[in-house]
C-alpha positions in Angstrom: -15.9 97.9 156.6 -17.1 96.8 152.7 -20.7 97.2 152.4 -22.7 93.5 152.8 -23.9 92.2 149.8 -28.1 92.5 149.6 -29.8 90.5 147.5 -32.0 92.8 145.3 -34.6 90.8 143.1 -37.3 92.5 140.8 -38.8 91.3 137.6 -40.7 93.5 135.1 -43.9 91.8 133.0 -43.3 91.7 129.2 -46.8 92.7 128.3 -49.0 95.2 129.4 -51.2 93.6 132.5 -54.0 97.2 132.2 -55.7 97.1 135.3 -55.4 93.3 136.8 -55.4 93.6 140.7 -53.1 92.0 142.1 -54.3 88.6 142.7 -55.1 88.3 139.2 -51.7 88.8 138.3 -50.4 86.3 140.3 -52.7 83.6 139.1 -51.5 84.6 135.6 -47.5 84.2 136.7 -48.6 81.1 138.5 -50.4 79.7 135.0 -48.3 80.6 132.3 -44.8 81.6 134.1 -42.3 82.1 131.6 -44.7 82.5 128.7 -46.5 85.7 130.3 -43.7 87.3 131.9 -40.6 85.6 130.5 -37.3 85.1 132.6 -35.9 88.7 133.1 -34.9 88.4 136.9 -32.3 90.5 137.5 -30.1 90.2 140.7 -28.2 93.0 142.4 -25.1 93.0 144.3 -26.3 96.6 146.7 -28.4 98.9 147.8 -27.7 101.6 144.7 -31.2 100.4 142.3 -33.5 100.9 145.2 -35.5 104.0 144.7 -36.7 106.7 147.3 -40.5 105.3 145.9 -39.1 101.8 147.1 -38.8 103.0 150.5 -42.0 104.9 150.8 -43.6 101.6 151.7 -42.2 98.8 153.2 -42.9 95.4 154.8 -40.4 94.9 157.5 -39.7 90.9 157.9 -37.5 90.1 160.8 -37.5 90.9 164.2 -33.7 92.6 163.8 -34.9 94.5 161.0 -38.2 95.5 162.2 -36.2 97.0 165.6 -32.9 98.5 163.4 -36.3 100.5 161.1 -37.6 101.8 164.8 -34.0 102.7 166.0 -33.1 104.6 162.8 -36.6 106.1 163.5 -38.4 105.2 160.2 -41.4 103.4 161.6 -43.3 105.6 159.6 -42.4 103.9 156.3 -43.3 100.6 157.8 -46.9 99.5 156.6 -46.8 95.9 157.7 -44.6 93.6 159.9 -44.4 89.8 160.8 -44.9 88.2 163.9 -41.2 87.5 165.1 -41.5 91.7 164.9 -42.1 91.9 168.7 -40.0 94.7 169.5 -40.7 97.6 170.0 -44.3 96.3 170.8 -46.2 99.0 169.2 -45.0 97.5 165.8 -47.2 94.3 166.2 -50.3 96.6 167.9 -50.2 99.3 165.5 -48.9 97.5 161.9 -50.7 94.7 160.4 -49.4 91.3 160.4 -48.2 89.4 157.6 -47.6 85.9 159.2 -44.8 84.3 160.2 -41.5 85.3 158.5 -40.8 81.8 156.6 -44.9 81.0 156.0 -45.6 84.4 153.9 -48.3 84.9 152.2 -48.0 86.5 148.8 -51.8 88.0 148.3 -51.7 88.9 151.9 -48.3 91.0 151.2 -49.5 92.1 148.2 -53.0 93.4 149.3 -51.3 96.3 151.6 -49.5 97.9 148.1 -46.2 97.7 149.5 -43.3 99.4 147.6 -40.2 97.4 149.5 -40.1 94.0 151.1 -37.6 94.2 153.6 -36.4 91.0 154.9 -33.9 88.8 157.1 -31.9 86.2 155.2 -34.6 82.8 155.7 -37.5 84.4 154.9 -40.3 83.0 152.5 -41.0 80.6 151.1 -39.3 80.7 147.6 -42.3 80.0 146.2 -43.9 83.3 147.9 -40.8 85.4 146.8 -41.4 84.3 143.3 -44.6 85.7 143.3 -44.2 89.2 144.6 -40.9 89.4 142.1 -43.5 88.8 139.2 -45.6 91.8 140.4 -42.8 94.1 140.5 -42.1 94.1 144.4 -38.7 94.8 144.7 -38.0 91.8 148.0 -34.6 92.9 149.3 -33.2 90.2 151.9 -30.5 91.4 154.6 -27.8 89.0 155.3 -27.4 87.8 159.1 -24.2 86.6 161.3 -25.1 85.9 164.5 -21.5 88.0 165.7 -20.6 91.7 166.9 -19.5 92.7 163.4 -22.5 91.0 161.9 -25.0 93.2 163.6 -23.3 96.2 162.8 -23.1 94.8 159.5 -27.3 94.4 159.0 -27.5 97.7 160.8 -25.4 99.6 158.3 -26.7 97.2 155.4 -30.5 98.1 156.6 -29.8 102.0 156.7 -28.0 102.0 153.3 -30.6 100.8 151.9 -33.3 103.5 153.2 -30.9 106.1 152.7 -30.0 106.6 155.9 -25.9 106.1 155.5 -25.1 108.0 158.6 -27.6 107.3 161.2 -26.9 103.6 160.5 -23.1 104.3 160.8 -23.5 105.7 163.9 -26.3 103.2 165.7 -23.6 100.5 164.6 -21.0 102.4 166.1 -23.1 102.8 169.6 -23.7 98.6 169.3 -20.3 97.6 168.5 -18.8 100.1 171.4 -21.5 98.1 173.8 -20.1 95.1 172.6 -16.8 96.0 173.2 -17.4 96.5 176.7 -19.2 93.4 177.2 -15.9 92.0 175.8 -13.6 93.7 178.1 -15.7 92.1 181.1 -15.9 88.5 179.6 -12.2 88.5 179.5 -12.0 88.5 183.4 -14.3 85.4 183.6 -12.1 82.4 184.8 -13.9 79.5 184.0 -16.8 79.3 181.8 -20.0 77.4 182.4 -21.3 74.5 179.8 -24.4 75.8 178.4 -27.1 73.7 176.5 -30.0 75.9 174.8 -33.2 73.8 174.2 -35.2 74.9 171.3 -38.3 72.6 172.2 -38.9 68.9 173.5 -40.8 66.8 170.7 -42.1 63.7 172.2 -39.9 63.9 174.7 -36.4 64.2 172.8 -34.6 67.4 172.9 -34.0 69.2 170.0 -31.0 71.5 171.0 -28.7 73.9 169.2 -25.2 72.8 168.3 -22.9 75.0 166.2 -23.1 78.6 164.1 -26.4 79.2 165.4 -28.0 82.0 166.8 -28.1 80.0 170.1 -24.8 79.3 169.7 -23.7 82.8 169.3 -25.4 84.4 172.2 -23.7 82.0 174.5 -20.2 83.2 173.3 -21.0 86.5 173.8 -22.4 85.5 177.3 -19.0 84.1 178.5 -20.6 80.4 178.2 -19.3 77.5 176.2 -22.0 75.9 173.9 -22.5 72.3 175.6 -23.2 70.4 172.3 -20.8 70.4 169.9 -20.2 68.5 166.6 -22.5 69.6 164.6 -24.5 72.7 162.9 -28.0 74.1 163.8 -30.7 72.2 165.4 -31.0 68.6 166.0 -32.6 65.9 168.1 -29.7 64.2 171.0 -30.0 60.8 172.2 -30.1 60.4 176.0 -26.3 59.2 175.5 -25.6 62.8 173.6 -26.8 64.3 176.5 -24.9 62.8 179.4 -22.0 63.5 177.0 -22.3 67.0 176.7 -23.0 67.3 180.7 -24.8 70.7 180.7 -24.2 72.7 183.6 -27.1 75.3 182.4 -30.2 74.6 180.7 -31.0 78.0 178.5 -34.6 78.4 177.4 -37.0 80.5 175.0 -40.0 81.8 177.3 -42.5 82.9 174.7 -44.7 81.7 172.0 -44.7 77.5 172.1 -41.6 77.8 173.4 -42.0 77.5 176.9 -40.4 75.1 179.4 -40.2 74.9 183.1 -37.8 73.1 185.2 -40.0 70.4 186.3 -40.6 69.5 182.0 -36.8 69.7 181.6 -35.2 68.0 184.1 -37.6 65.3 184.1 -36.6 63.9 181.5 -34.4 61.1 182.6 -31.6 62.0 180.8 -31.5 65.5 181.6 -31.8 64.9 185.3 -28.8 63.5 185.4 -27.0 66.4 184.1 -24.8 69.1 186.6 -27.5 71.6 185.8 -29.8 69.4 187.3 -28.4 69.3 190.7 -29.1 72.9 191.1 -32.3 73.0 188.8 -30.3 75.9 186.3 -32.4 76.8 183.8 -32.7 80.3 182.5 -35.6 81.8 180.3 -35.4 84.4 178.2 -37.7 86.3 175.5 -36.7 84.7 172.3 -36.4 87.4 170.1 -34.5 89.5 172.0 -32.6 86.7 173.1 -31.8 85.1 169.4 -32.6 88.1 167.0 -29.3 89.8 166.9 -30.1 93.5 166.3 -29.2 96.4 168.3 -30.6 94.7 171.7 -28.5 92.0 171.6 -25.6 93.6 173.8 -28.1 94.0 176.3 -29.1 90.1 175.6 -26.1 89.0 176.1 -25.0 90.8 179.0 -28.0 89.7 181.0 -28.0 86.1 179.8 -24.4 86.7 181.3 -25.4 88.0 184.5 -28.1 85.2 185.0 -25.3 82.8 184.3 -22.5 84.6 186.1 -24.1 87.0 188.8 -20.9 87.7 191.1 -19.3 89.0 188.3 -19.1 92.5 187.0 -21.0 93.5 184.0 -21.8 96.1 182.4 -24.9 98.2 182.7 -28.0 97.7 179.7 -30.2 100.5 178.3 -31.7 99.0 175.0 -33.8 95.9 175.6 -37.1 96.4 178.0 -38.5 93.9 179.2 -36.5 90.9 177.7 -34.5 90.3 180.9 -33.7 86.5 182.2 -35.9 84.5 184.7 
């Protein structure tokens, strides 16, 4: 498979900075931009300019990447996470915590020296990313596709770049062999159940996933057909939308301000006169390890399919404690 592309960014400062800290220097690239440090971005197409000093320190962003770093054991050149980082746990109770992977903060970052930020495609904000470029932070991002090939994809992208070629080559091997036979069972399904995933209800209007999202993918995987249809990523449905896309399961996130019981869900009017209704169906599940598509998400998806579809036979999970379906 042809390596990923990774977007690489660093800038060097045209003039000599001595001995500004760092928050000095970003006040100076915030203040005269262009005039200070000129416009020599540089972007790369790979892995190949990053340095083993690059890796010595690094800032994991992104609960995927944060868990591919622990599985290709190199916790030890983590220095900081962010709070979707929730697996293994001891990366949020022993790492500090830079915030929430699309509210960065650049001081914050840039207080903890780090030598690499190491990041899922989304993070930020731009804004943020322009400021560590301008001190020399090389801010690497790692493309995502919520799909079999796309985790092995960020596995084998994440390991290139720390120089572990053949440990990532064979942790995506192990995933996409797990995936294979979650395949080989979902292919004996007969028919599939509707599935609607709720992100959250604001005011009380559902904001639910459609197409090519995360959501969306997990459900495939699961041997359910994605409910809502006609559009891409997250948006608000009418109560007509709803009745329309006559959800036989309700699929939930059960952590954070996520949460959402059946009594919430289905009384709304509109969802309580849905199919899953009838049989109050709504499954919970840890959100990252439901939606963070990294070397768990076999086990996600076979027991999101085993909640859905618990006659059946699936196969048995290893990778994910304590992100099973309620």
């Amino acid at each position: 498979m042809p390596h990923s592309e990774v977007s690489v960014r660093r800038v060097s400062a045209l003039v000599a900075v001595g001995h500004l800290c760092a928050v000095a220097f970003l006040t100076a690239s915030l203040v005269l931009g262009p005039v200070l440090f000129g416009s020599t971005a540089a972007n790369a197409a790979g892995a190949d300019d990053i340095s083993d000093r690059d890796r010595s320190r690094v800032v994991s962003i992104g609960t995927a990447v944060t868990e591919i770093l622990y599985a290709l054991d190199l916790q030890n050149r983590i220095i900081a996470v962010d709070t979707t980082s929730m697996h293994p746990p001891e990366a949020l109770e022993q790492k500090p915590n830079v915030g929430y992977m699309r509210a960065l903060s650049a001081e914050g970052v840039l207080a903890l020296d780090p030598s690499m930020v190491l990041a899922e495609d989304g993070a930020g904000p731009p804004e943020v990313i322009r400021l560590l470029e301008a001190a020399s932070v090389p801010f690497v991002t790692v493309p995502s596709d919520p799909s079999p090939d796309g985790v092995a994809d960020k596995i084998r992208t994440v390991a290139r770049i720390m120089g572990r070629n053949a440990e990532g080559d064979r942790l995506a091997a192990d995933t996409l062999a797990s995936f294979r036979k979650l395949a080989e069972a979902r292919a004996r399904l007969g028919d599939r159940l509707r599935v609607m995933f709720i992100l959250s209800l604001q005011s009380g209007r559902v904001l639910a996933s459609g197409e090519n999202t995360a959501a969306s993918g997990i459900m495939d995987l699961a041997g359910a057909q994605n409910a809502v249809a006609g559009f891409e990523g997250y948006k608000p449905l009418s109560d007509e939308a709803i009745l329309a896309a006559a959800p036989d399961v309700i699929l939930v996130m059960n952590r954070g301000n996520h949460v959402l019981d059946a009594e919430q869900v289905f009384g709304l009017p509109a969802l309580s006169n849905t199919p899953a209704a009838s049989t109050k169906a709504l499954i919970r599940m840890d959100g990252a390890y439901l939606l963070g598509f990294g070397p768990r998400t076999p086990d996600a998806a076979i027991d999101l399919a085993r909640a859905l579809y618990p006659d059946h036979s699936w196969p048995k999970t290893g990778n994910g404690p304590g992100g099973h379906a309620d």
